[in-house]
C-alpha positions in Angstrom: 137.3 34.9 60.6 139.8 37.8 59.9 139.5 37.0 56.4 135.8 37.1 56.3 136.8 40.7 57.9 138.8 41.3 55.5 137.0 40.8 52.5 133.9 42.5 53.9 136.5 45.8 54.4 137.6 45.4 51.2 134.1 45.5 49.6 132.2 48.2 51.7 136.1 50.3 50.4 135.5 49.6 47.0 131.8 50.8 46.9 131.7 53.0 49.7 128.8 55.4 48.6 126.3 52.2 47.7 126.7 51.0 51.0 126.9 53.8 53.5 124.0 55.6 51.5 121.6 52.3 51.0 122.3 51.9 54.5 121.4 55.3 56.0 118.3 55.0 53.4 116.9 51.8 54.3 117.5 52.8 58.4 115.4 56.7 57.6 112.8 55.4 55.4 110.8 53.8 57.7 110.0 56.6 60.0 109.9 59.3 56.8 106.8 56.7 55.9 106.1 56.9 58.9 105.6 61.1 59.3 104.4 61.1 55.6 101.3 59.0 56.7 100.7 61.0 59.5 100.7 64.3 57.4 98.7 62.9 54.8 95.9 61.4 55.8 95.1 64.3 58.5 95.3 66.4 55.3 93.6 64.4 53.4 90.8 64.1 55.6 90.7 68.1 56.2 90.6 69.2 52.7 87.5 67.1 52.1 85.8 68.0 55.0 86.5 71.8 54.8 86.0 72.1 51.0 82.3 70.1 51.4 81.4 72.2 54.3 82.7 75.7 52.5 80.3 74.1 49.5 77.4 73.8 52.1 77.8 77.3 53.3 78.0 78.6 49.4 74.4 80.5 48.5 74.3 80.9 45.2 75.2 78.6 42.5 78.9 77.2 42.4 80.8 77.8 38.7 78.0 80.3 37.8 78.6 83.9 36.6 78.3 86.8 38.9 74.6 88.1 37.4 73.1 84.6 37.2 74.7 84.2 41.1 73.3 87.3 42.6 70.1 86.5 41.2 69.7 83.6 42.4 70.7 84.7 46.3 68.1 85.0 49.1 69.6 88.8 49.7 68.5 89.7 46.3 65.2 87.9 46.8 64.6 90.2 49.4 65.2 93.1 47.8 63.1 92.5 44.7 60.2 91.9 47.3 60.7 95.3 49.3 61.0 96.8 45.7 58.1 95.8 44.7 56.4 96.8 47.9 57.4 100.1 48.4 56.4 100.9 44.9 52.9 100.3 46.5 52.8 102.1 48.7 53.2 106.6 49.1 57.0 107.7 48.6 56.5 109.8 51.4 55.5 107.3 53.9 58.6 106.3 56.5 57.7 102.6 55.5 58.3 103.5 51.7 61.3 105.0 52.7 62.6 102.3 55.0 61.7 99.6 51.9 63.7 101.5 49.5 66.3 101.9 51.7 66.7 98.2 53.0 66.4 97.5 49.0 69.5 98.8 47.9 71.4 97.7 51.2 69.8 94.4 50.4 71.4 93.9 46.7 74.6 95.8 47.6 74.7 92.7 50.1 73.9 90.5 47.5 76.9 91.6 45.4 79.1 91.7 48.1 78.1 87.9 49.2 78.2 87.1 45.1 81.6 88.4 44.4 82.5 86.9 47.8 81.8 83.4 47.2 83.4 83.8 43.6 86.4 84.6 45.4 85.8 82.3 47.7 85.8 79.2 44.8 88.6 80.4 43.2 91.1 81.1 46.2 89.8 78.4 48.5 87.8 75.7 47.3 89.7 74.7 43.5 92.8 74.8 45.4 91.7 72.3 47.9 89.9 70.1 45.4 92.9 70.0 43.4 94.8 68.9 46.7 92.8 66.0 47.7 91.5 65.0 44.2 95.5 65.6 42.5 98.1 65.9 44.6 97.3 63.6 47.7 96.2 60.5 45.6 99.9 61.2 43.7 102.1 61.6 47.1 100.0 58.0 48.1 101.2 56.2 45.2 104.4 57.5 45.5 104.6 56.0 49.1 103.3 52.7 47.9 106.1 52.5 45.0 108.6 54.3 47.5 107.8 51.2 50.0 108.0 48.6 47.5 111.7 49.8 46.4 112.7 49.5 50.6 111.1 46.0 50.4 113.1 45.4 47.1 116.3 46.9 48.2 116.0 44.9 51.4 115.7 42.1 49.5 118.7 42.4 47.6 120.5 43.7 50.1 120.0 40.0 52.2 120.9 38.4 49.0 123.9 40.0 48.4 125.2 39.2 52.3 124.2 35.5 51.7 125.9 35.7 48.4 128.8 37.3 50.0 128.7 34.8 53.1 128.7 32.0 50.7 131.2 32.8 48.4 133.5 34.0 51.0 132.8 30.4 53.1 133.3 28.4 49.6 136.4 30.2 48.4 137.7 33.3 50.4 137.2 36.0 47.8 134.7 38.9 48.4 131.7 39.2 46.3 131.4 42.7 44.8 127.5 44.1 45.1 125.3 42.8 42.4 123.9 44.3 39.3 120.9 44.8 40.8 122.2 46.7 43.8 122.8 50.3 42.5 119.9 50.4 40.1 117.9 49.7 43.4 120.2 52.3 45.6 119.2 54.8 42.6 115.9 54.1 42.4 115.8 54.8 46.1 116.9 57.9 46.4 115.4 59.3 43.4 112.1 58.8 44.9 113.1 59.7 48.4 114.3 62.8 46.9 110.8 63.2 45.0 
């Protein structure tokens, strides 16, 4: 019994960064899953929604320059028909008047709104696009390949105590971690670190 101590003493001493560190990794990494698929999906979730509904709410045409997009808004609609109507009709009347008037506050509107949604597609929407489209759909596969190197270091981990167990039960000597034990530790914390 003391010498199974001993021995295990002796081995955590002589590699004490692999086994402190894998251990402290393996007993976080669960719950940092854990919080990463709670912030991710939620996000993942929001960014679709909000950029589709921003999309919906868009009037003229998405990707489309600024002359071909004010012509194609309802605002400017309006004012080419109360252009065209208070050409009919006297200058001097108050509804000539009023028509020209609401005309050019109708297409200043319409440039406003224009140069709006431009802004609107550039600051907003290709940024969220790129986050649910880019960068979600690479933090997700890093969690899959993240939780496959915990269920790999786990599993090297056990086979390394029954290793350990059995050659210290057969003859008395500590068995010193495995190749395959820091490439897995290294692995590990490179993509916890990522």
């Amino acid at each position: 019994m003391m010498k199974r101590q001993f021995n295990r003493m002796r081995q955590q001493l002589s590699h004490p960064n692999i086994t402190s560190r894998a251990q402290e990794a393996t007993e976080l990494l669960p719950e940092d899953l854990l919080q990463i698929e709670q912030r991710i999906e939620p996000a993942k979730r929001a960014a679709h929604s909000v950029s589709k509904r921003l999309q919906a709410c868009l009037q003229g045409q998405c990707g489309s320059e600024m002359d071909k997009r004010v012509k194609k808004l309802p605002l400017m609609a309006l004012s080419m028909t109360m252009a065209e109507s208070f050409k009919e009709l006297d200058t001097e009347s108050s509804l000539g008047k009023a028509l020209e008037m609401g005309c050019c506050i109708q297409s200043s509107l319409a440039k406003i709104l224009a140069e709006f949604e431009i802004t609107l597609e550039h600051d907003v929407l290709q940024p969220l696009n790129k986050l649910s489209e880019e960068e979600l759909p690479i933090i997700l596969k890093r969690k899959k390949t993240l939780q496959k190197l915990i269920s790999d270091w786990n599993t090297i981990k056990s086979r390394l105590n029954q290793a350990a167990k059995s050659s210290s039960n057969s003859s008395g000597a500590g068995a010193g971690p495995g190749p395959g034990t820091s490439a897995a530790a290294n692995k590990l914390e490179i993509l916890k670190e990522e």
